[in-house]
MITOR-14326 format. One line per 3 residues: number of its first residue (from 1); their letters; for each residue x, y, z of C-alpha. Coordinates in Angstrom, 1 decimal. Each point is the difference from the previous one (the first is absolute). Layout:
N
NUM = a = X,Y,Z  ...
This chain:
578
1 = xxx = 0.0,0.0,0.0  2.9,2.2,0.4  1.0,-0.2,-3.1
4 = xxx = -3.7,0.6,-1.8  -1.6,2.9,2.3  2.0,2.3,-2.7
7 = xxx = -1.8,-1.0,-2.6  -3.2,1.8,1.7  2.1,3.3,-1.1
10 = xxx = -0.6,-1.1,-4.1  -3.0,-1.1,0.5  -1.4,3.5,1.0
13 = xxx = -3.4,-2.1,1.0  -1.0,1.5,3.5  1.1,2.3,2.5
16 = xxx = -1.6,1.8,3.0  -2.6,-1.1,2.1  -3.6,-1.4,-1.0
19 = xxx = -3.1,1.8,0.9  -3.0,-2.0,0.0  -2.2,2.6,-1.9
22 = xxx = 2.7,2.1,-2.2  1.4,-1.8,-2.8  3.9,0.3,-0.7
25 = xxx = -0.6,1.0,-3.8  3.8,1.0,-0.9  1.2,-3.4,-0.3
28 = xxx = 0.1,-2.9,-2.7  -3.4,-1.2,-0.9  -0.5,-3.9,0.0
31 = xxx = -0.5,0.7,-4.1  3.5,0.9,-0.5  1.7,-1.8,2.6
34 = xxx = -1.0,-4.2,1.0  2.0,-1.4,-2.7  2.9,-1.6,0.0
37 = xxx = 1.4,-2.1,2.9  2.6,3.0,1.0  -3.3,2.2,0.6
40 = xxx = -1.4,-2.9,2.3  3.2,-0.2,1.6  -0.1,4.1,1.0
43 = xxx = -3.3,0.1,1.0  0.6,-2.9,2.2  3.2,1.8,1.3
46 = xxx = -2.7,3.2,0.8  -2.1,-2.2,2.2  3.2,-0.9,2.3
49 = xxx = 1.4,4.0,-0.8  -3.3,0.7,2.7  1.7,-1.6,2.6
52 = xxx = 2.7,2.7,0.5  -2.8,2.4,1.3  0.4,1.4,3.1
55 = xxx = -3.8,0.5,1.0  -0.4,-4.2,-1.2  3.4,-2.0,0.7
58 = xxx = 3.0,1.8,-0.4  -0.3,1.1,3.4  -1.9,-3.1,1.6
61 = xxx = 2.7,0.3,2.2  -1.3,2.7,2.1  -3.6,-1.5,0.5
64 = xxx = 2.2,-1.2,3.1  -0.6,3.5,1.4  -3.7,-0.6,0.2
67 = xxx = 0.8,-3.0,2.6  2.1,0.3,3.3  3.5,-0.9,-1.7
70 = xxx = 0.8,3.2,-1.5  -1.3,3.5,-0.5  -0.3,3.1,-2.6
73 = xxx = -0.5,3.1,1.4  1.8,1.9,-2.3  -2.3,2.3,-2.7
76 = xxx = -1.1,-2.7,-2.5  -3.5,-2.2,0.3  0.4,-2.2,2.9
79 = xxx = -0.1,2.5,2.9  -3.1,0.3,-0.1  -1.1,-3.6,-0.1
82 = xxx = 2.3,-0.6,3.2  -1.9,2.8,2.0  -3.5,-1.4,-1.2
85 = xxx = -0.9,3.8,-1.5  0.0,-1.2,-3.8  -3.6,0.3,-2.4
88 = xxx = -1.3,-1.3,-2.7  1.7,2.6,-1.9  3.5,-1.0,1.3
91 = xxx = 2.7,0.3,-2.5  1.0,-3.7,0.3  -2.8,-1.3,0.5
94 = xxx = -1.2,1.2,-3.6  3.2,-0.3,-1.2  0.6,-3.5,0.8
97 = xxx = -3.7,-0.8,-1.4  0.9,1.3,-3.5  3.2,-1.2,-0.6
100 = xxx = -1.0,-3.5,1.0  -2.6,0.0,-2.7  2.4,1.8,-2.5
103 = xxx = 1.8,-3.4,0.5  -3.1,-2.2,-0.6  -0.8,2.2,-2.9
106 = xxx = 3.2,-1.2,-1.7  -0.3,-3.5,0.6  -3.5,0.1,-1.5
109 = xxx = 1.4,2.0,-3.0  2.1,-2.8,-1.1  -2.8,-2.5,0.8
112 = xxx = -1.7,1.2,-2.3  2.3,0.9,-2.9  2.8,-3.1,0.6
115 = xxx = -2.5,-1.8,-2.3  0.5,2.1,-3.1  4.0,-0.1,0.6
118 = xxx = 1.6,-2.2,-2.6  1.7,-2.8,2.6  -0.6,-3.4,0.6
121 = xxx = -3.1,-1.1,2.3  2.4,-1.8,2.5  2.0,3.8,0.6
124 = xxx = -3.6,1.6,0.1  -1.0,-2.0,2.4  3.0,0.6,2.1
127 = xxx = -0.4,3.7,-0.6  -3.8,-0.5,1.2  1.2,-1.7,3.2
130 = xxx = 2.4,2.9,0.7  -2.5,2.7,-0.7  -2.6,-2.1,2.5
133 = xxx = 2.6,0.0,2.6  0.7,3.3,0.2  -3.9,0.7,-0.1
136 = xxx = -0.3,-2.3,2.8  3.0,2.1,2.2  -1.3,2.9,-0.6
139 = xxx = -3.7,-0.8,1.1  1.2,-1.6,2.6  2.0,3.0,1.7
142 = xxx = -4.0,1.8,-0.6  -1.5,-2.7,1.7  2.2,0.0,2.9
145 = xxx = -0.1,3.8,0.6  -3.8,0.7,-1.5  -1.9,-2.6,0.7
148 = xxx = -2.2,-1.0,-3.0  0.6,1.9,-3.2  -1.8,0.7,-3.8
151 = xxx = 1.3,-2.7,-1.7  1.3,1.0,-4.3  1.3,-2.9,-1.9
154 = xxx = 1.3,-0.4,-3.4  -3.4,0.5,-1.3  -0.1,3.6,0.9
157 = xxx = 1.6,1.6,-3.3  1.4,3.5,2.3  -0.1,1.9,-3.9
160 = xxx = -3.8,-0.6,-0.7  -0.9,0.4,3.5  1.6,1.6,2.3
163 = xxx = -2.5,2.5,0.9  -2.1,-2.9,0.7  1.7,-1.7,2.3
166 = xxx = -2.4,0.2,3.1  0.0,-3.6,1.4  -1.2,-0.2,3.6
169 = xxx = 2.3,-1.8,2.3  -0.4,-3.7,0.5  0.8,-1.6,3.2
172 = xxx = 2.8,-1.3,1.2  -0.5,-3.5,-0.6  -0.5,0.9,-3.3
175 = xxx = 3.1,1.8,-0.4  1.9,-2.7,1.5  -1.5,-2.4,-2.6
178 = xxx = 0.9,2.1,-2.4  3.5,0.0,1.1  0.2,-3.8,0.6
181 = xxx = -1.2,-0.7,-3.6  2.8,2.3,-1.4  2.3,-1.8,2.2
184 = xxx = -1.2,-3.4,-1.5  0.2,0.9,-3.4  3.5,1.5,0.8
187 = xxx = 1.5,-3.6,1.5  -1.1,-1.9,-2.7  1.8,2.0,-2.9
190 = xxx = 2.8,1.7,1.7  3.1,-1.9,-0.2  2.1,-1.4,3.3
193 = xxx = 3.0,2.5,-0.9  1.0,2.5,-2.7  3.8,0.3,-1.7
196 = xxx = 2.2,2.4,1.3  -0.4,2.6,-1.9  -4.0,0.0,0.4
199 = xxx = 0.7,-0.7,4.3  -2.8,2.0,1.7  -3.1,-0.5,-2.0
202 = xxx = -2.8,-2.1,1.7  0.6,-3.5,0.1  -2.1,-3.2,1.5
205 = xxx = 1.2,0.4,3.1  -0.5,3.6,0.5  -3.8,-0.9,-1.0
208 = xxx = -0.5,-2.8,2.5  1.9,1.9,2.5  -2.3,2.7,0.0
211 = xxx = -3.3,-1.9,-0.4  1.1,-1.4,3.6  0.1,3.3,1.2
214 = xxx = -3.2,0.9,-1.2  -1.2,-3.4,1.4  1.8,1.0,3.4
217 = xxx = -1.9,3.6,0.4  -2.8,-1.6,-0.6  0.5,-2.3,3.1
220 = xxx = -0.3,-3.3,-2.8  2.6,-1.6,2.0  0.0,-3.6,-1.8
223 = xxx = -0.1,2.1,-3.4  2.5,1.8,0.6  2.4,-2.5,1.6
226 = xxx = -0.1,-2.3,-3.3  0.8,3.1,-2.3  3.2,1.1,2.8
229 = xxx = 0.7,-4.0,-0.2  0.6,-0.1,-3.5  2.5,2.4,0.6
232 = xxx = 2.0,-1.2,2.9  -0.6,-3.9,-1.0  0.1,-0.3,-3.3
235 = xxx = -1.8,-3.2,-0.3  -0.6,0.1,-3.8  3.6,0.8,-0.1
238 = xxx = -0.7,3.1,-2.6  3.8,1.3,1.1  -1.0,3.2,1.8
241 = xxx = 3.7,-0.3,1.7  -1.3,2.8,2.6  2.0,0.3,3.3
244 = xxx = 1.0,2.1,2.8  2.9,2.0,-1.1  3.4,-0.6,2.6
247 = xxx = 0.6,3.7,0.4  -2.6,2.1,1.3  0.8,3.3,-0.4
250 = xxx = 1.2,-1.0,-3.6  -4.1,0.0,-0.7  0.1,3.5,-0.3
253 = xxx = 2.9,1.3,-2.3  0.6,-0.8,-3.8  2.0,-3.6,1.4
256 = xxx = -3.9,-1.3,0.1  -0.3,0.6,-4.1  -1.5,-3.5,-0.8
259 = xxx = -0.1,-1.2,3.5  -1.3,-3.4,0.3  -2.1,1.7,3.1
262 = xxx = -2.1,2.6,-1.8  -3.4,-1.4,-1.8  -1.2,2.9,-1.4
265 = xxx = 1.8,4.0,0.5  0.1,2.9,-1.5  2.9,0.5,-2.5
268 = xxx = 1.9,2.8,0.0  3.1,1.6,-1.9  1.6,3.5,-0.3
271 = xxx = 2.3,2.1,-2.3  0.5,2.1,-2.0  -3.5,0.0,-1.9
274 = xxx = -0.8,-3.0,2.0  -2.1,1.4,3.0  -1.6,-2.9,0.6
277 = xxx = 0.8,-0.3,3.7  -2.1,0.8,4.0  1.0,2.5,2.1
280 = xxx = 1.5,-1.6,3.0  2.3,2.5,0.4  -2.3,2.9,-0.2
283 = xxx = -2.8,-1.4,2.1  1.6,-2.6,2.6  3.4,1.4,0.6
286 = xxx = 1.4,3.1,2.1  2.0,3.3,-0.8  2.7,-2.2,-0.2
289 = xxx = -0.8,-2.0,-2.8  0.5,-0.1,-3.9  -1.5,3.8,-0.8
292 = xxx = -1.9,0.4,2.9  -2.9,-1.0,1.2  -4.0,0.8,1.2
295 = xxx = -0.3,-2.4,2.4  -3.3,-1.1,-0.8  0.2,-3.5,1.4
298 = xxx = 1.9,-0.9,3.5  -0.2,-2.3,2.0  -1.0,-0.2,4.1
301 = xxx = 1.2,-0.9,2.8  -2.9,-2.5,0.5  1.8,-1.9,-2.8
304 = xxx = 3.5,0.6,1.4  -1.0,-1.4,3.3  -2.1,-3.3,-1.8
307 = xxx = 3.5,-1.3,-1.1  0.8,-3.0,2.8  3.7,-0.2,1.4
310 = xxx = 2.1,-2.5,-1.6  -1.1,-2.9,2.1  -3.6,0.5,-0.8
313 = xxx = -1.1,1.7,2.8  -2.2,2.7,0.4  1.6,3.4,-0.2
316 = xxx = -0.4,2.8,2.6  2.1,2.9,0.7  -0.5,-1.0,3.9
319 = xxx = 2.4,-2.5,-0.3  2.5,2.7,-1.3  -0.8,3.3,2.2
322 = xxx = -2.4,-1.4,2.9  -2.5,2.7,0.8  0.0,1.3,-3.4
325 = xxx = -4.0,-1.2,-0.9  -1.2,1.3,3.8  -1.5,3.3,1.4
328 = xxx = -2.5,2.1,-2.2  0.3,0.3,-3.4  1.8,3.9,-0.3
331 = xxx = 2.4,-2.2,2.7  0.8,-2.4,-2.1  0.4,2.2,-2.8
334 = xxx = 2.5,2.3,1.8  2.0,-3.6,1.1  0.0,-0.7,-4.0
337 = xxx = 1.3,3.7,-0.8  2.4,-0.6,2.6  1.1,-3.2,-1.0
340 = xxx = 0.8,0.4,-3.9  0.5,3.3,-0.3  3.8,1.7,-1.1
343 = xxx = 1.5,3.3,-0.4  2.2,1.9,-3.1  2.7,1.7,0.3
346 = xxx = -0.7,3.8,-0.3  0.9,-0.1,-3.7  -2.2,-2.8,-0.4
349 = xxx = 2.7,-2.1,-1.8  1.0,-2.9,3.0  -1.8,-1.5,3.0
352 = xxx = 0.9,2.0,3.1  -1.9,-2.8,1.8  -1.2,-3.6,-0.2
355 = xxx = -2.8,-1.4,1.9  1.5,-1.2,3.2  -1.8,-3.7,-0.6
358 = xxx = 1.1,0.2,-4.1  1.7,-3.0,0.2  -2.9,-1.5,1.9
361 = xxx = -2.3,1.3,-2.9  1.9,-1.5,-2.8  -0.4,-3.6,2.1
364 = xxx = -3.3,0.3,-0.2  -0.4,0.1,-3.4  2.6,-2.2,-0.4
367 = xxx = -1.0,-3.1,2.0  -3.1,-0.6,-2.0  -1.8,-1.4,-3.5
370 = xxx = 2.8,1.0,-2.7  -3.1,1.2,-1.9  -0.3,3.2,2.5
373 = xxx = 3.3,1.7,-1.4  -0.3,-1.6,-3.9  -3.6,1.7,0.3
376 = xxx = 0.5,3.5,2.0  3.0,2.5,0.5  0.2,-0.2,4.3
379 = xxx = 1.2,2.7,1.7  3.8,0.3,0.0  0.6,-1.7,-2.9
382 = xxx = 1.6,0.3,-3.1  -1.1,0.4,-3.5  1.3,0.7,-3.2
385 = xxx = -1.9,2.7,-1.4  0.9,2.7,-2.0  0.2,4.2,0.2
388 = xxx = -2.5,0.8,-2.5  1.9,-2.3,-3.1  3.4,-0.4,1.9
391 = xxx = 0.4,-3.5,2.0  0.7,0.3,3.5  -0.2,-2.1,3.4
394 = xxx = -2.6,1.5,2.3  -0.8,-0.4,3.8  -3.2,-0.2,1.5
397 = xxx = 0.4,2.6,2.8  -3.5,1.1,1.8  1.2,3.7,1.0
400 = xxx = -1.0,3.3,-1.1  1.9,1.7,-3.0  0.8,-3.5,-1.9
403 = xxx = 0.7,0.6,-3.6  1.1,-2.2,-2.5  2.3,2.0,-1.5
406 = xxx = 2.0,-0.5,3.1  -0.6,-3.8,-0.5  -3.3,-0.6,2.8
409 = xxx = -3.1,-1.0,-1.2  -3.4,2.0,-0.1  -3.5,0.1,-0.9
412 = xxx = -1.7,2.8,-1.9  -2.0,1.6,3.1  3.9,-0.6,2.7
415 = xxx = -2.8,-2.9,1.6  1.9,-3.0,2.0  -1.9,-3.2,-2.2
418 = xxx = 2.1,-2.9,-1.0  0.6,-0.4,-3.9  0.0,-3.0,-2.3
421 = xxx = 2.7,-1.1,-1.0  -2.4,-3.1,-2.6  0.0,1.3,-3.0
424 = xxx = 1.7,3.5,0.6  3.3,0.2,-2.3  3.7,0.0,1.6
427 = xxx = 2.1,2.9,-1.2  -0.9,0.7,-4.0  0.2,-4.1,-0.6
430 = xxx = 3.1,-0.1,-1.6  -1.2,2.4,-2.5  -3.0,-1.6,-0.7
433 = xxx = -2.3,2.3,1.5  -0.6,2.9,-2.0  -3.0,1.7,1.0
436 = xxx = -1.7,-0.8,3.9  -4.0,-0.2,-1.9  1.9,-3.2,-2.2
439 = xxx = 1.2,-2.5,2.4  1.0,-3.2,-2.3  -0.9,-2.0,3.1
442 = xxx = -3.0,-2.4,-1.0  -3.3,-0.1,2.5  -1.2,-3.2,1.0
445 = xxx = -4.2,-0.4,-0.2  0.3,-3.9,0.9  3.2,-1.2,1.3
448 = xxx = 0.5,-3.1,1.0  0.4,0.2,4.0  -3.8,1.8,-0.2
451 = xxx = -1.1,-3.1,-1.6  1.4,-2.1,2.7  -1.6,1.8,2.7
454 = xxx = -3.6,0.2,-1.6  0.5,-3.7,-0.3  0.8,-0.4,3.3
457 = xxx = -3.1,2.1,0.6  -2.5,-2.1,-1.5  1.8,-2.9,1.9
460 = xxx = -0.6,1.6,3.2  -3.6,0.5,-0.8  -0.4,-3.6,-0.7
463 = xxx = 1.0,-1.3,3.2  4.0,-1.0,-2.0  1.6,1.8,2.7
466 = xxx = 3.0,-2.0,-0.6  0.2,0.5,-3.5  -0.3,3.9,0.6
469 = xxx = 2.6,0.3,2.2  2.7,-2.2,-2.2  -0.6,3.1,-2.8
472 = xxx = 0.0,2.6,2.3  3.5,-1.6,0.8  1.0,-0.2,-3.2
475 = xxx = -0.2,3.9,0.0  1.8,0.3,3.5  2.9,-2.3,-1.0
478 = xxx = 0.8,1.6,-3.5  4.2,0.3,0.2  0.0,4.0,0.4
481 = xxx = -2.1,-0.5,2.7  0.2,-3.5,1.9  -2.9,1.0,2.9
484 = xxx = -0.4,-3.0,2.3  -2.6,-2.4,-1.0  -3.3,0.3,1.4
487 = xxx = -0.8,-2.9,2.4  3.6,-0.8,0.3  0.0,-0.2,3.8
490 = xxx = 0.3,3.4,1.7  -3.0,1.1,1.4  -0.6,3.1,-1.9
493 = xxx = 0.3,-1.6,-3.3  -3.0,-2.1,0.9  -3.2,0.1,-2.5
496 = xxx = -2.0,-2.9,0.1  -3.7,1.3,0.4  -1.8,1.7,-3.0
499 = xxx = 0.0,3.6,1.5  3.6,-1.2,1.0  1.1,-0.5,-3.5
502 = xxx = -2.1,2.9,-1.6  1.4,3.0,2.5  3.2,-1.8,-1.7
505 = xxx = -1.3,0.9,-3.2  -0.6,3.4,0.7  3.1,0.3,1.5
508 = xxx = 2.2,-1.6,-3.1  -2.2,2.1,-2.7  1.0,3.5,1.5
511 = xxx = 4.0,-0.6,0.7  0.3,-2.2,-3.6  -2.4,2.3,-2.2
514 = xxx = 0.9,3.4,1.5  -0.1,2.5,-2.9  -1.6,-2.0,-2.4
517 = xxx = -3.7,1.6,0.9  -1.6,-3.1,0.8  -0.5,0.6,3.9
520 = xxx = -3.0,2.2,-0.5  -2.1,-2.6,-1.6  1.3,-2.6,2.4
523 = xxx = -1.4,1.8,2.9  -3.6,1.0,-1.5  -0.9,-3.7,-1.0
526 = xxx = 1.3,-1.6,3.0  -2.7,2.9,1.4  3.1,1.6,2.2
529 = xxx = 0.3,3.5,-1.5  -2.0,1.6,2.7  2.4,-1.6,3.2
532 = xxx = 3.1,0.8,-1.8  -0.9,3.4,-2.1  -0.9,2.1,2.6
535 = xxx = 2.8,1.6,2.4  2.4,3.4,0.2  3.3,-0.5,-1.8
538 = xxx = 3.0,1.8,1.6  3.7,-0.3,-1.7  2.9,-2.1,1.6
541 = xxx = 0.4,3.5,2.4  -3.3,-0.2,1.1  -1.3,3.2,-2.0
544 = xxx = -3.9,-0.3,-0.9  -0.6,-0.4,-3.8  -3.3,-0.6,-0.3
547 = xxx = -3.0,-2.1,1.0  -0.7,-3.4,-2.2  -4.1,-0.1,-0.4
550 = xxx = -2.0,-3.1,-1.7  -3.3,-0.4,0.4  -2.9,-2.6,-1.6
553 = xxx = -0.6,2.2,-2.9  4.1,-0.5,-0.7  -0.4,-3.8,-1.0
556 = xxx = -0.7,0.9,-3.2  0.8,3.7,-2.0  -2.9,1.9,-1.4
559 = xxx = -1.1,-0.2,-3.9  1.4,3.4,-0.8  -2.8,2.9,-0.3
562 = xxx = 0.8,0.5,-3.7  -1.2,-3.4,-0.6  -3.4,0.8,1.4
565 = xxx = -0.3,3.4,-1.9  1.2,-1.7,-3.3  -2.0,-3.2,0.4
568 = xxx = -3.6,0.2,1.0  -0.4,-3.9,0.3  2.1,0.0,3.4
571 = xxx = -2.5,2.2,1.8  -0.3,-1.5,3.4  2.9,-2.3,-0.6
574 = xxx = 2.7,1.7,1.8  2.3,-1.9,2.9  -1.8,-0.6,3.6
577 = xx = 1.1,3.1,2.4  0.8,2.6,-3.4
């Protein structure tokens, strides 16, 4: 895929986003264009081009600030989500809306056309099974965060009508029907893997994958299971060949290209005329990174603290500084100012003075689940950043006046957050990295260790406990990481009982998933968003940031207001709570 998102550039077929009721007129008519196989083969390359959108995919990433793992209170759409003070005219939530059906208007584009393209019917149908895939992915990501949605399909030709395209939402069931018979249209056609040069596009496996999924959300456990099965077991022996990959924090840099590990990402190059990248550096790193940074995604300290210490036991910084967690909360929040904070020299160039427990500090980040420091920049550490294009090594240093052209590391608003370091670029990548919105890193949809712990999911629910628990292992015991086995004699490291195993599960999606925006979902259908969503965030110092709010009506977004004015057939149909 790498190698034929270019071709997008020739084809000159789509650009921009899809509005439901205005027509895109100034580009190629189906006439003049669904021909030859090269024209198939562009407007296929369209459908995937949609996934580099920010308000769809290309910044799934940060629907981890809608959960309890990370946070965007930085000036662009998320804030306020978080505070629970968004409408139905909310930028994102429109936003998000349209570009999802921009993507299901391409897929049904070259459903309908492929047929009049001189290639064989074996590559149509392949082509077919692509475009239903992507259909299915994008309706899915409606379903999940609208509930039931108007349902357009290949029949719906968007030049003839698309002033007419007033469909009144159909339920959810239907929706996910919908979905699940794109999915099984997709499996049968698409083929096991593609040749190098084609690595990237939808494949079996990505299908059957994601049919489990929607099988999962839908609490289909058995379903689901046999999809997730096919995948980990192989038992037709199709030669999926997907596995955990040995390095963890490999996952998230260009060594993953190809990585037997990913099932389905988003692929991404950059270049001169090649801007075909994400914006990790932009939205998930600091001052201190590749060009700077908005800091639009970080991540808490309620993930921090979830990593366990290295023998599997529970964290708690009681064990480290005793009293720490007691007294009021402005006490405790003084203890934590007191504990981490440093001070500059007057110049602002050196550290006049270290916390006096620093080397204390570092142990506890230290001693615990490797993932914690492959996954987030920890106070007082290093990281190889860069002053504005120039590599340099930074320090973490939480004290006033921290600047990164003096080598510390900062946030846009001189807040005391940790950072990611998954996903964020060192130095300028050995030259790779030429622009911070164009990160060459690829973003994983499906990966392999999600399907392992979905499987172990649907284990759990069907009284496998056993079963569950050896996957979940499999996740723990990856090389880079090597966690103790659950159940492998230490108390703590006991789950045996189906709440046992599933708080496990809860547990291992947030550390192993962190930044890939599925912890949001997780917590609405496991019905836990209102327990974990609502609480005042302060910074590693203690300082107040703001207050997390989630309420019933925040299970599912509202169909954006434009909808309703455009679209008399939803009257009445919006969202319970909107």
């Amino acid at each position: 895929m790498k190698k034929i998102i270019l071709s997008l550039l020739a084809a000159g077929l789509m650009s921009g986003c899809y509005d439901l009721d205005q027509y895109p007129h100034d580009q190629l008519s189906d006439g003049s264009f669904w021909k030859t196989e090269a024209h198939a083969y562009q407007g296929m390359v369209a459908i995937y081009n949609c996934l580099l959108n920010e308000n769809g995919f290309g910044a799934y990433y940060n629907n981890d600030a809608l959960g309890e793992i990370a946070m965007d209170y930085n000036n662009w759409q998320m804030p306020g989500i978080i505070k629970g003070t968004y409408t139905d005219r909310g930028g994102l939530v429109e936003s998000r809306w349209q570009t999802l059906y921009n993507g299901i208007f391409r897929a049904n584009l070259l459903l309908q056309n492929v047929d009049n393209v001189d290639m064989s019917d074996d590559l149509k149908a392949v082509y077919k099974g692509e475009a239903r895939f992507m259909r299915a992915l994008h309706y899915f990501y409606l379903l999940d965060f609208y509930g039931g949605v108007p349902l357009y399909d290949e029949t719906t030709i968007v030049s003839n009508e698309f002033m007419e395209m007033k469909k009144p939402r159909s339920s959810m069931e239907e929706t996910r029907k919908f979905i699940l018979d794109d999915l099984d249209a997709a499996v049968g056609v698409l083929p096991v893997k593609w040749e190098s040069s084609d690595y990237g596009r939808a494949t079996r496996g990505a299908a059957v994958a994601l049919r489990g999924k929607v099988k999962l959300y839908a609490k289909d456990y058995e379903g689901a299971k046999s999809d997730f099965e096919e995948i980990v077991k192989d038992p037709e022996g199709r030669g999926y060949g997907y596995k955990l990959n040995d390095s963890y924090p490999d996952l998230f840099t260009t060594a993953a290209d190809q990585c037997a590990e990913m099932i389905f990402s988003i692929q991404c190059i950059n270049g001169t005329n090649t801007e075909y990248g994400l914006a990790y550096p932009l939205r998930l790193g600091t001052r201190a990174t590749y060009g700077g940074c908005w800091n639009n995604c970080m991540p808490t300290d309620i993930l921090a603290d979830m990593y366990e210490n290295r023998d599997g036991s529970k964290f708690s910084w009681e064990e480290y500084f005793p009293g720490i967690t007691s007294g009021t909360i402005d006490e405790q929040r003084k203890k934590q100012d007191a504990l981490f904070k440093a001070e500059l020299s007057t110049d602002f160039k050196t550290v006049a003075q270290y916390p006096i427990e620093k080397d204390k500090i570092r142990l506890a980040y230290e001693n615990r689940d490797p993932r914690l420091e492959q996954t987030l920049i920890t106070p007082y550490s290093n990281y190889l950043g860069c002053v504005t294009l120039v590599p340099r090594m930074m320090e973490y240093v939480l004290a006033s006046g921290v600047n990164e052209a003096n080598g510390f590391i900062r946030d846009n608003l001189g807040h005391y957050n940790y950072y990611w370091r998954k996903f964020v670029p060192e130095g300028d990548m050995d030259g790779v990295l030429t622009d911070r919105s164009y990160s060459p890193v690829d973003f994983p949809l499906i990966r392999y260790a999600d399907v392992l712990l979905m499987l172990a999911e649907c284990y759990n629910e069907l009284d496998r406990q056993d079963d569950a628990v050896a996957l979940i292992n499999q996740v723990r015991q990856r090389p880079s990481t090597n966690m103790p086995a659950l159940n492998s004699g230490e108390p703590w490291l006991e789950a045996r009982s189906k709440e046992e195993v599933f708080q496990r599960i809860v547990q291992e999606r947030a550390v192993e998933l962190a930044c890939e925006g599925h912890r949001f979902s997780d917590l609405r259908r496991w019905g836990m968003a209102k327990e974990k969503l609502n609480y005042e965030y302060d910074d590693i110092r203690g300082n107040v940031r703001f207050t997390r709010i989630f309420t019933d009506r925040d299970y599912l977004w509202p169909i954006p207001a434009v909808e309703f004015e455009r679209n008399e057939n939803l009257k009445g149909q919006q969202n319970p709570g909107w």
